[in-house]
C-alpha positions as CSV (number, residue, x, y, z in Angstrom):
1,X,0.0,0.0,0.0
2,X,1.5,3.6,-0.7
3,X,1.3,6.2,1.5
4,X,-1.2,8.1,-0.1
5,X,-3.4,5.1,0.1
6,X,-2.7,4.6,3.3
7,X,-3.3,8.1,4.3
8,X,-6.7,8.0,2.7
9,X,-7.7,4.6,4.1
10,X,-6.9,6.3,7.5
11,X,-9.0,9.3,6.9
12,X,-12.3,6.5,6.5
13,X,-11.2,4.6,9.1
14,X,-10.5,6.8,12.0
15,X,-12.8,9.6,10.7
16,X,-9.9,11.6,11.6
17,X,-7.4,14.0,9.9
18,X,-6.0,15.0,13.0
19,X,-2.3,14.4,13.0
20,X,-0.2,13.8,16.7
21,X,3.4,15.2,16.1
22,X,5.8,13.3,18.4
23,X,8.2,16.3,19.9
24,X,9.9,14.7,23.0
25,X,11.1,17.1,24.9
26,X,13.0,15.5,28.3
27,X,12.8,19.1,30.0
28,X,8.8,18.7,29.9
29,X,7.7,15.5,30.0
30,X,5.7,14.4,33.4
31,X,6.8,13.8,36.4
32,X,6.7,10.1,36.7
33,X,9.1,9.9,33.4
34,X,11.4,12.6,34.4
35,X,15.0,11.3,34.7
36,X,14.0,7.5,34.1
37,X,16.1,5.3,31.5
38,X,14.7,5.0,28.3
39,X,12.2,8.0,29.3
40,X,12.2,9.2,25.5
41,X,10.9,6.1,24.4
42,X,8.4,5.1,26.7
43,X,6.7,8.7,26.6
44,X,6.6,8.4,22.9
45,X,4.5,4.7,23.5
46,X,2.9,6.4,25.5
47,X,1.4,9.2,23.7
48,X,0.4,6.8,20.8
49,X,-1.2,3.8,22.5
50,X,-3.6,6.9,24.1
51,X,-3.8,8.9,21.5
52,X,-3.8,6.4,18.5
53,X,-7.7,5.8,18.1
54,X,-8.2,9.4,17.1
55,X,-5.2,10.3,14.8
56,X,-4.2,9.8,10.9
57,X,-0.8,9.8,11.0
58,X,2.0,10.1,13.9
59,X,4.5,12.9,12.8
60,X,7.9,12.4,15.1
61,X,10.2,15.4,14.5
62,X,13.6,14.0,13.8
63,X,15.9,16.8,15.7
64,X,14.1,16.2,19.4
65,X,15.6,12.7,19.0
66,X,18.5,13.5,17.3
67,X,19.5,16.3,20.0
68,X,19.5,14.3,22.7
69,X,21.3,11.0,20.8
70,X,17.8,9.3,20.7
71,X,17.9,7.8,16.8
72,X,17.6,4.6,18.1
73,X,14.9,5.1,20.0
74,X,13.3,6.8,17.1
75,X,13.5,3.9,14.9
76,X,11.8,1.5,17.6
77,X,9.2,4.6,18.2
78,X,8.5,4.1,14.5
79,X,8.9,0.4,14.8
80,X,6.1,0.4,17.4
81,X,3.7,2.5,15.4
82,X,4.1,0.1,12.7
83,X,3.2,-3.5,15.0
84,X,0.9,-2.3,17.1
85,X,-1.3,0.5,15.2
86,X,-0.9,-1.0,11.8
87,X,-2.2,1.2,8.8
88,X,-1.6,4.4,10.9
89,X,1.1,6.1,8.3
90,X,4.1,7.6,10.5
91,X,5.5,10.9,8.5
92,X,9.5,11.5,9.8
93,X,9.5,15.6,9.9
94,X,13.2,16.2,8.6
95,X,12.8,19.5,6.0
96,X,16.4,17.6,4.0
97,X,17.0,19.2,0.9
98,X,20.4,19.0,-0.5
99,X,21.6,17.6,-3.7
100,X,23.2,14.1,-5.7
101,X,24.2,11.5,-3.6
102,X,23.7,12.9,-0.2
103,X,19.9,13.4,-1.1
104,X,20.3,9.4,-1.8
105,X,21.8,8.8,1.6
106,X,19.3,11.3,3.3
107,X,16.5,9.4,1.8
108,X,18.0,6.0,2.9
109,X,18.0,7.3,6.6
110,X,14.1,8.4,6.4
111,X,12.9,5.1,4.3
112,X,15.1,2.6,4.8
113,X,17.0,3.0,8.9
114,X,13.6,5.0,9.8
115,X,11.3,2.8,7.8
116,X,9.1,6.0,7.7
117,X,5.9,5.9,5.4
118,X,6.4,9.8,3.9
119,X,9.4,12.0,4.7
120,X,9.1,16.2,4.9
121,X,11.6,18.1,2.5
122,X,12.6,21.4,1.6
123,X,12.1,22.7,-2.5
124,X,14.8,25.5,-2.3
125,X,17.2,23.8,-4.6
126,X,14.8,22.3,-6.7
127,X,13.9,19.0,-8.1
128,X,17.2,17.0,-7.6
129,X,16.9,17.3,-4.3
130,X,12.8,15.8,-4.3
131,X,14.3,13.0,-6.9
132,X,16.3,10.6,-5.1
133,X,12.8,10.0,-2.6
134,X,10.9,9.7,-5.8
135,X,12.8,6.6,-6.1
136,X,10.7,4.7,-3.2
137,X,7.3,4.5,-5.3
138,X,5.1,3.4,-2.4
139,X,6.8,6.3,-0.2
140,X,5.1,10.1,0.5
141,X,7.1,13.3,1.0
142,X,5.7,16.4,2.2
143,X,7.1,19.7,0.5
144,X,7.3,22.5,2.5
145,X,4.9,25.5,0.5
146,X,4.0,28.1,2.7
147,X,5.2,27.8,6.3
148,X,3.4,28.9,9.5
149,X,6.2,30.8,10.6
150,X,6.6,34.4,10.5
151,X,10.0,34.3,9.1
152,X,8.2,32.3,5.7
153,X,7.4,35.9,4.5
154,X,11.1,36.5,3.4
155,X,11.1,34.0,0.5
156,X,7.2,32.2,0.3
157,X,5.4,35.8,-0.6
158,X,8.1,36.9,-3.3
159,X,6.3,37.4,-6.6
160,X,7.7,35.6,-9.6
161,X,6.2,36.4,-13.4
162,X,3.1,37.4,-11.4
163,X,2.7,34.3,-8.8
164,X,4.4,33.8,-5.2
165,X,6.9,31.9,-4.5
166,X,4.7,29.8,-2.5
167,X,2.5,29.2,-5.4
168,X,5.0,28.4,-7.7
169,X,6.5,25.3,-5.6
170,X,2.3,24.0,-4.9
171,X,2.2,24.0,-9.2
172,X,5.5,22.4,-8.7
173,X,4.5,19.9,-6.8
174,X,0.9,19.0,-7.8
175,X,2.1,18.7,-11.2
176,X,5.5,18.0,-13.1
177,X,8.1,17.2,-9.8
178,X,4.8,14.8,-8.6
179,X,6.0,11.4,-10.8
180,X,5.3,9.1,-7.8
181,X,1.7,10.6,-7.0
182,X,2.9,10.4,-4.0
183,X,4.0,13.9,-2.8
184,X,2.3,16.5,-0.9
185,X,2.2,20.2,0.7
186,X,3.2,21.8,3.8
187,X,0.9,24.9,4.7
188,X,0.6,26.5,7.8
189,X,-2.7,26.7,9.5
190,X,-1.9,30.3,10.4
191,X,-2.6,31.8,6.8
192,X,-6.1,30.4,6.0
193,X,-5.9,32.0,2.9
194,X,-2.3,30.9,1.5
195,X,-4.2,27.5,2.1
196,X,-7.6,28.2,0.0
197,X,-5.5,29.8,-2.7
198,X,-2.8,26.2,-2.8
199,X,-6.0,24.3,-2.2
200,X,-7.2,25.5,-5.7
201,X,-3.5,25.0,-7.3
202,X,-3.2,21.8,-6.3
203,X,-6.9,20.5,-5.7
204,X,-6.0,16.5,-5.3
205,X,-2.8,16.4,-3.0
206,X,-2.6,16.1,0.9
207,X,-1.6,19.0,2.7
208,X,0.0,18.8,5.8
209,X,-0.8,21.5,7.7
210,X,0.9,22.9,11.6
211,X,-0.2,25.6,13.1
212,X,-2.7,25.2,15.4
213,X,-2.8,24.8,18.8
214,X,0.2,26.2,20.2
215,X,0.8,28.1,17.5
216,X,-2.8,29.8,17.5
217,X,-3.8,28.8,13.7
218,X,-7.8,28.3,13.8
219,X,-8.9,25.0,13.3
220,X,-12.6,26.1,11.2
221,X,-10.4,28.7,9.0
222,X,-8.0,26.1,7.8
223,X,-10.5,23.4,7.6
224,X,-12.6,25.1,5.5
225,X,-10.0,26.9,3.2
226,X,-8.4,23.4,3.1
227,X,-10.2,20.8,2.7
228,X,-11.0,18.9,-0.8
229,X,-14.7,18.6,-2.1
230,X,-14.7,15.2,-0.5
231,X,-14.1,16.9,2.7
232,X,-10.5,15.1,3.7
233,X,-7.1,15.7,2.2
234,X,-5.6,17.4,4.6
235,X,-3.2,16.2,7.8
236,X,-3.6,18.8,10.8
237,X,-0.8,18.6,12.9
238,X,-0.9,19.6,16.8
239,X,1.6,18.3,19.1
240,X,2.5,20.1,22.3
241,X,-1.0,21.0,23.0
242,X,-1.5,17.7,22.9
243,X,1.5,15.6,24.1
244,X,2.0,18.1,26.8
245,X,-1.6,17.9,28.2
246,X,-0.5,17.1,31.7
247,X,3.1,16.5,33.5
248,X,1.1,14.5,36.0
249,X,0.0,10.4,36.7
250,X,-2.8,11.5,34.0
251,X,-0.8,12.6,30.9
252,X,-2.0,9.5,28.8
253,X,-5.6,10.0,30.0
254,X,-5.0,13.8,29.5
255,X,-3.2,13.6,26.1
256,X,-6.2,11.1,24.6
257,X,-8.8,13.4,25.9
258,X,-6.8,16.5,23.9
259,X,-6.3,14.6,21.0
260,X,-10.2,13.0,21.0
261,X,-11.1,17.4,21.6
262,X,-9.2,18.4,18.7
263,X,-10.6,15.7,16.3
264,X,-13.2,16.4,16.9
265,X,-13.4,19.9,16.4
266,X,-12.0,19.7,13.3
267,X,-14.8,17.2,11.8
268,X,-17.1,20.2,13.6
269,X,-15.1,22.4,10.9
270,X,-15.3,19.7,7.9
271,X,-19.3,19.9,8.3
């Protein structure tokens, strides 16, 4: 099954297109976890055996792991996903984009020692660097479009022969780089209508969209600028809201309960 297949069977299944993003930060995590061998890991299990039910897809953000010298636990995060919530696509955030073979060897890493489902990448220096993750057929990337960051403005709003740059790399993408059918969009929830006008560029493909939550994006204006006419297409990431719900003996129970409040609030928005 590719990923967009997966993806899609997800959405049906879980009536869900809430995404959990797996950011494990030791400095926040709850009490009972704080300072414990192998703390990393087992709040990551934890978070998706009480959160899995509600979520289509798990989004683990490669630097949390790789700053504390956690790849290892990363793979068995993954690994995990994969046994025990089988179909649930897990999406390594990364942003690589470099060039030749190193784009080969940073692909390896996400699809092959990862074994992620769908990878996130960076455009900047164009279709060589999307190419060598074009060569895992049943694989997804996400290409970052327009960012919810503030600091997106300095490159994603230039104009270019009449069209932002932003716009330019969703035609990209939903059209000639797309070879796999696999690939996707990045667009933060925080610029509703950056979304509604990629949404009509590229009607078909998954967006993955941050933003809310923490980061204040509203979950109705990015469902409904978002969404495809069958109402799904779009993977709407929250994480510390989320994973963060409680530093207590609760922060499974806690973190379901957020996830379960912001899936459904989004279906609320899909209506």
């Amino acid at each position: 099954m590719t990923f967009t297949e997966m993806l899609a069977a997800r959405w049906q299944s879980a009536n869900s297109l809430l995404c959990v993003g797996l950011d494990p930060n030791p400095a926040r995590f709850p009490l009972p976890l704080q300072g414990k061998p192998g703390a990393i890991y087992d709040f990551c299990k934890g978070i998706v055996d009480a959160t899995a039910h509600a979520v289509c897809a798990f989004k683990p953000q490669i630097a949390y792991f790789a700053s504390c010298g956690a790849e290892r636990e990363l793979e068995d995060v993954i690994a995990y996903i994969h046994e025990n919530h089988p179909g649930i696509p897990v999406i390594l955030d990364a942003k690589r984009g470099d060039i030749g073979s190193t784009a080969e060897h940073y692909a390896r890493e996400a699809f092959e020692r990862y074994k992620a489902d769908c990878v996130t990448l960076s455009p900047y220096m164009g279709f060589d660097t999307i190419e060598p993750y074009l060569a895992y057929r049943d694989k997804g990337a996400f290409i970052l479009c327009r960012t919810s960051n503030k600091g997106g403005d300095d490159l994603q709003m230039l104009k270019i022969d009449g069209e932002r740059l932003y716009e330019r790399v969703a035609r990209l993408v939903s059209s000639d780089w797309n070879t796999n059918g696999q690939l996707g969009l990045v667009v933060g929830a925080t610029y509703p209508l950056e979304l509604a006008s990629v949404r009509s560029i590229a009607p078909d493909v998954p967006l993955l969209v941050p933003g809310i939550g923490a980061q204040g994006g509203s979950i109705n204006d990015c469902v409904k600028a978002g969404r495809t006419e069958r109402g799904d297409g779009m993977v709407i990431n929250s994480g510390r809201a989320i994973i963060y719900a409680s530093k207590g003996e609760d922060w499974q129970e806690k973190a379901k309960i957020a996830a379960e409040e912001t899936r459904d609030a989004i279906n609320s928005a899909r209506l």
